[in-house]
Each structure stands twice: as C-alpha cells, then as structure tokens.
N, C-alpha and C positions, 0 to 999 in steps of 0.2 A: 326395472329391477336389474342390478348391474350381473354375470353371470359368478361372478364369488359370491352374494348374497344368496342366489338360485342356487349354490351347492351349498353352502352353508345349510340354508332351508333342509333343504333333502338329507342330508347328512343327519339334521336334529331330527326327522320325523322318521328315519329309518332304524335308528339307534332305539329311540322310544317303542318302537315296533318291534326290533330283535329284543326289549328288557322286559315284555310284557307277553307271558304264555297265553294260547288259546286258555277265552273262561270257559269253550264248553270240554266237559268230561269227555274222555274217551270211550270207543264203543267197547265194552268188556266181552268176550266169547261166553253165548249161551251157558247156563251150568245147569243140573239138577239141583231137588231139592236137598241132596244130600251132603252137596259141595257150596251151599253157598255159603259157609264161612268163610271159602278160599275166596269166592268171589267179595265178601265182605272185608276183606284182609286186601285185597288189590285194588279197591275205591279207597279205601285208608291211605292207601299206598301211594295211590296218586292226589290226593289230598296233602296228605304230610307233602309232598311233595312240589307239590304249586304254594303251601304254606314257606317253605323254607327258601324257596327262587325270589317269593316276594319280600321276607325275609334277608335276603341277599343284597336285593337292590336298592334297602334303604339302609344299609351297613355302610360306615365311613371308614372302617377299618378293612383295609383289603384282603390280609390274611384271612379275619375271620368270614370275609365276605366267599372269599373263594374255598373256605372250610365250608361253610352252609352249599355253595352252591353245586361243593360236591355228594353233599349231602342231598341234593334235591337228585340231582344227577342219577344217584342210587336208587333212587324211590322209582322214577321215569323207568330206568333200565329194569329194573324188577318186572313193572307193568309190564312191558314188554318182551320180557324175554320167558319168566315165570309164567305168566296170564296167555305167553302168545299175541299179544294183542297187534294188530295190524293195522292203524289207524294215523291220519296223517296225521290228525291235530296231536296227538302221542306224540311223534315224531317231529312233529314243527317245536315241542318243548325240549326236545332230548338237543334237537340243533339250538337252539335259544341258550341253552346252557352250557353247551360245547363253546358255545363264542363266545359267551360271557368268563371260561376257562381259558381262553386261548387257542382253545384245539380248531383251528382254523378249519383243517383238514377230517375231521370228524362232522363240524357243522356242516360244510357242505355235503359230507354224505346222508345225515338225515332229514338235511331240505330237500336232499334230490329223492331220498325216498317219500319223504311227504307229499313230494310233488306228482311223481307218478298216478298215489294216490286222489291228489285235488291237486289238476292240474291249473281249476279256477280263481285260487286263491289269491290274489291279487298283494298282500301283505307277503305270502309266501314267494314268491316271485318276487317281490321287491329287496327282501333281506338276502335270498340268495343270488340276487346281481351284486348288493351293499358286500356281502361277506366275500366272493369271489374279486372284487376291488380291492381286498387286502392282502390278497396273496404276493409272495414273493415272486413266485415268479408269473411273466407276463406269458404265457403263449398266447397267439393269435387265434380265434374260435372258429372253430370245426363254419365253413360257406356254407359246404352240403346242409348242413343240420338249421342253420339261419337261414339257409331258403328255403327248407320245409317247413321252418315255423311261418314265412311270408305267407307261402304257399297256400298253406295250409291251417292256416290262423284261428279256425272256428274249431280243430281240433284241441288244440290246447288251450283254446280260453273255456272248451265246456269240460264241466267234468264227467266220470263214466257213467255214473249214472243219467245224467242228464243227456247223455249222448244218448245212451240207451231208451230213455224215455220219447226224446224224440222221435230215435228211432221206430217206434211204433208207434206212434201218431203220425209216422209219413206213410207206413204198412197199412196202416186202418185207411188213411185216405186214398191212397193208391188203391186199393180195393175197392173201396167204396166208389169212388168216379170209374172202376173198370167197370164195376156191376151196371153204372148207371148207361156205358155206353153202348155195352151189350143188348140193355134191353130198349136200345132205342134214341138213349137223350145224347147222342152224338149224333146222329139221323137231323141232314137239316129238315126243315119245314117241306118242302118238295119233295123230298126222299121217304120220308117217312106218311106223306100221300101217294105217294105210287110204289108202297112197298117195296123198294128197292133192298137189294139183301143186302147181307150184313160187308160181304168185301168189297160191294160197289159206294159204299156210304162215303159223303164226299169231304164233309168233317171232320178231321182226325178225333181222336181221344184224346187232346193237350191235357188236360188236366191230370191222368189218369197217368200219362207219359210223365209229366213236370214230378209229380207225387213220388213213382215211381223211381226216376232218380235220384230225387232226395233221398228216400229211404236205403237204397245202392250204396250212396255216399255214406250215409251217418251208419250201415252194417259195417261197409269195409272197416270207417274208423274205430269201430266198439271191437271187430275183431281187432286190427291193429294193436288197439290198446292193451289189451290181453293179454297178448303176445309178446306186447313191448314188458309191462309186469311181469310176465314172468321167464322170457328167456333175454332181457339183457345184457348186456354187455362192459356196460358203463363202471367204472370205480374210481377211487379216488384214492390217492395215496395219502397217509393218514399217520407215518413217520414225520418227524420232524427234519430229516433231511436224506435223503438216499440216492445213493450210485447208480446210475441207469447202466449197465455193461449188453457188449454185445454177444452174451451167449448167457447159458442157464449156469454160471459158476462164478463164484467170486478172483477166481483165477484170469479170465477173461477183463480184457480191457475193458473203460470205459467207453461208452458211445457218445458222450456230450464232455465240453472239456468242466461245464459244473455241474455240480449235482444239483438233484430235483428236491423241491419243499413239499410238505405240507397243503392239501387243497387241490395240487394238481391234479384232472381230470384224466381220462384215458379209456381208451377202449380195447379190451381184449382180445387178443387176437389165439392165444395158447397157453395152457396151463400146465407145467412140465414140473414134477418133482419139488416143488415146496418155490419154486419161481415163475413169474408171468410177463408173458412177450406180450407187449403194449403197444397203440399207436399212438400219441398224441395229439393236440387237434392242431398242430402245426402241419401235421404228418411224415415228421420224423416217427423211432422206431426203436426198442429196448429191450432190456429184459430187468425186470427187479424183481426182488426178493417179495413172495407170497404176503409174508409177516409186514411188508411196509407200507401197506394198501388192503383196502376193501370193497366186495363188487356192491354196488347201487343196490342190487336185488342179491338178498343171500341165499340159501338153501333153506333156511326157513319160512322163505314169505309166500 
C-alpha cells in the first residue's frame, strides 16, 4: 500500500471519527427530587443536541449545515456550562462541532479537556493529532513533554479511574504477600526448621517488594494526574489571528515578525492585567491579549 493511499486511508477514518459525537450520554451532576425537571431539561438539551450535529452532517447545503450545527453547539454548551457538567464525552462533542465550524482553535481546547479527563480514548487522541495537522501555524512540539509520554506511556494510555483501581489491587497485594512474609512464607525450608528469626530470614519478600512498587508508581500517577486537572497550565489560543508583543501592552513591539493563529498551544507562564506571558513549545516567549486564548483547565472545572 503505497504511503498516499496510507494517508488517504487515515484522513477518511479520522474525519468519520471527528463527524460522529460519543453515543453514550453524559454524566449529568446528582440532583434532588425537587430539581429534577432542570435535570430533565439538560438530557433534552443534549439530545436536541446530538439530534441536530446528526442533522448537520447529512445537510448538503452548508449554510444551513453550519446554522444547525450551531445550533447543536448551543445545546452542548448549555449542558456544560448550566448543568456544570464535567465529562469528556461532553467535551469530545463540544470539539466535534468546533471543527466541524471551523474553530480550529476551540476544538483543540475541548479535545485537550476531554482528554485530561479519558486520557485512554484512543479516537480521542486520534482526532486531536488529525485537528492539530490543520493548524496554520507549524511550531515544533514541546521534547520534554514527548519523552514523558515515552517515558511514561502507561500513564496516559490508562485512564484515572483505571489508574486508581489498579492502584489498589497493587495496595491489597502488596499487603497481602507482606502479611504472608511475616508470618513465615518468606522463611526458606531450613529456616523456618530451626526457627531462625525474622531479620535473619534468607529469602527476601520479592513479591511483597515487586507489589509494593507497583502500587508507588500507579499512587504517584493518580496524584499526578490530579494535579495535572486541576492546576495546569496549558491553553490554546482561540482568536483567529493575534500579535504575540514583548510586554503586557499594545504599545510594545511585536516578538515574532508574524502573528500567531488559531489552535496554537502554550504554556503559561504569568497573568498580568487582562494579558498572558506564554511559552510556546518551540520555546520562544510573548505576551497576548487574555481575550485571545483559553487555559485547558478553567476556573470552573
């Protein structure tokens, strides 16, 4: 298979992927029984709302296709912002439909929040490599951050709960092979005939060690991940074209001799008066305008 045919391929099965929202619902926030008409009003909401995306996608007329699919847009943004709702699958539709607008720069910010959440999504990871290939501009990708994904590979293919669970199936066995070492089943055969005590025992507890480990590793990651959710850094600029200057004013020179698009990524460095000093993952360095970007993680989540 020649490698045009191989991008071709990919290109049709990513596209199909970004035109088709999660079918499962999203998780709606607890209610009483006295509010569940609002909860009954925000499953409407995201119903109407995967009705009119799908809607969309068999429209031949583009105008109206991108009337509906702001119309979907609406329904999405509702659930989330009204309901609160924090859900990736939420979020994998709200970026489905940002692309399917054009808003380059908006999808990839709610793939990158989707993803946070399920960072095992495999579709989800697929359309935001497909969307970040359409950006204007090319910067280079952050090394550091590509050799903690090498690195560190099994944290981001599981998701947090799944960390989490394992996490404590390595805790329960870690425990359980210490109990068993203590009382003897680390004791070779010889040792455990001439009662020999417990620090003289010639055995280690490998299992009990190996266990332990594991569980080390998969806490570090769940705290990590936490952490990462909730104090990031990350955003994505979400203007459709803007000045990077080398201080917090419009008065100040630019820092690059073009401007930045849409989609670009960025890590914050300072938040000063309605503008944000950025690093980019080239690691050059800026300041833009607050209004022309958005952080990954906002103050609601």
């Amino acid at each position: 298979m020649s490698p045009r045919t191989l991008r071709l391929r990919s290109l049709l099965v990513t596209v199909a992927a970004v035109a088709a929202p999660l079918a499962l619902p999203a998780v709606l926030p607890a209610v009483g029984s006295t509010q569940l008409p609002a909860q009954e009003q925000l499953l409407g909401f995201l119903q109407e709302g995967q009705r009119l995306f799908h809607q969309a996608a068999n429209t031949e007329d583009p105008q109206q296709a991108a009337a509906l699919y702001r119309r979907a847009l609406d329904r999405f943004t509702t659930v989330a912002d009204q309901g609160r709702v924090r859900n990736a699958g939420l979020y994998y539709n709200i970026a489905n439909t940002h692309y399917r607008l054009g808003s380059l720069g908006k999808a990839i910010l709610y793939y990158r929040r989707a993803e946070l959440l399920d960072p095992a999504d495999g579709n989800l990871r697929h359309n935001l490599a497909f969307v970040r290939s359409q950006r204007e501009d090319r910067l280079p990708p952050d090394q550091l951050s590509r050799l903690a994904r090498v690195l560190f590979f099994w944290h981001f293919l599981l998701s947090p709960s799944a960390r989490l669970y394992l996490f404590a199936f390595a805790f329960a066995a870690a425990c359980a092979a210490a109990a068993f070492a203590l009382i003897g089943g680390g004791r070779s055969p010889a040792a455990a005939r001439r009662r020999i005590p417990l620090p003289e025992l010639r055995r280690p507890a490998l299992p009990a060690v190996v266990a332990g480990a594991v569980a080390l590793l998969l806490f570090a990651s769940v705290i990590a991940g936490e952490v990462n959710l909730r104090r990031s850094r990350a955003g994505v600029i979400v203007a459709g074209e803007v000045v990077v200057r080398k201080g917090d004013g419009i008065a100040y020179q630019p820092s690059f001799v073009d401007p930045l698009h849409q989609g670009t990524e960025f890590v914050l460095l300072e938040d000063r008066s309605g503008w944000y000093h950025v690093r980019f993952t080239d690691g050059r360095s800026g300041w833009l305008p607050a209004s022309a970007a958005e952080m990954v993680v906002d103050t609601g989540m």
